[in-house]
C-alpha positions in Angstrom: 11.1 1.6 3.8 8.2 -0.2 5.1 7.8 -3.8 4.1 4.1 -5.1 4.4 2.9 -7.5 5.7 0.2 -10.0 3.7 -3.3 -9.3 3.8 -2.9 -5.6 5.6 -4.2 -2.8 4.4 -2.1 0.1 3.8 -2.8 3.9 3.0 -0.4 5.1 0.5 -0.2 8.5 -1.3 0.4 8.9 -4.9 2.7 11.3 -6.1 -0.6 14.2 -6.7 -0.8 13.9 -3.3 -4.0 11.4 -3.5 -4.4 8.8 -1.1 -5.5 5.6 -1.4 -6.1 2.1 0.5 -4.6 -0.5 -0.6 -4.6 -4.5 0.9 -1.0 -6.1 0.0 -1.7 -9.8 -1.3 1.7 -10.7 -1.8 3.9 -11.7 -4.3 3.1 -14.2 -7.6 5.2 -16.9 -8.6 7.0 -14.3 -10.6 7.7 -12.5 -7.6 5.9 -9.4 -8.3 4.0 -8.1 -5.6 0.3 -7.5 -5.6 -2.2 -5.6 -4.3 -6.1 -5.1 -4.2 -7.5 -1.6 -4.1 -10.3 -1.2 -0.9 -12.3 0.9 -2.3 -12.5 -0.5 -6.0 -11.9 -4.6 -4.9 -9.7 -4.5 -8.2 -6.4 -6.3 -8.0 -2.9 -5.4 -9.7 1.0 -5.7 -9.4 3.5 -3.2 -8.5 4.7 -3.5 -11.9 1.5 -2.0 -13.8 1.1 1.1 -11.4 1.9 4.1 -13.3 2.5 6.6 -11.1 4.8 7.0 -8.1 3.2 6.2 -4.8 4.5 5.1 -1.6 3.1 3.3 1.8 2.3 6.1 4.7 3.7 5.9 7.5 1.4 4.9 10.5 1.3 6.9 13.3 3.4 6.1 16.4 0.5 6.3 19.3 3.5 6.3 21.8 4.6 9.0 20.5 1.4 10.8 21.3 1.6 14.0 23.4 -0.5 13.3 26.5 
């Protein structure tokens, strides 16, 4: 599980397959994490997402074939 970090911005994939980037903001004082949409500027919490996504992966560049 990849744990982000505040203020990076993150591609994740929704369960339809879209993809989406997405800058992490942190948590609230309720400890629900939020997140601001690049694309859109609108900001929301984990908790009112209503589909399943998840963060991709970035690729490993030393993994790279030469």
């Amino acid at each position: 599980m990849i744990k982000p970090e505040l203020q990076a911005i993150y591609e994740v994939e929704f369960c339809s397959g879209e993809h989406r980037r997405w800058r992490y903001l942190g948590p609230d004082s309720r400890s629900l994490n939020w997140w601001q949409d690049v694309e859109t500027g609108r900001e929301f919490s984990e908790a009112s997402v209503m589909y399943a996504w998840q963060i991709v992966p970035a690729e490993d560049d030393s993994q790279a074939a030469p």
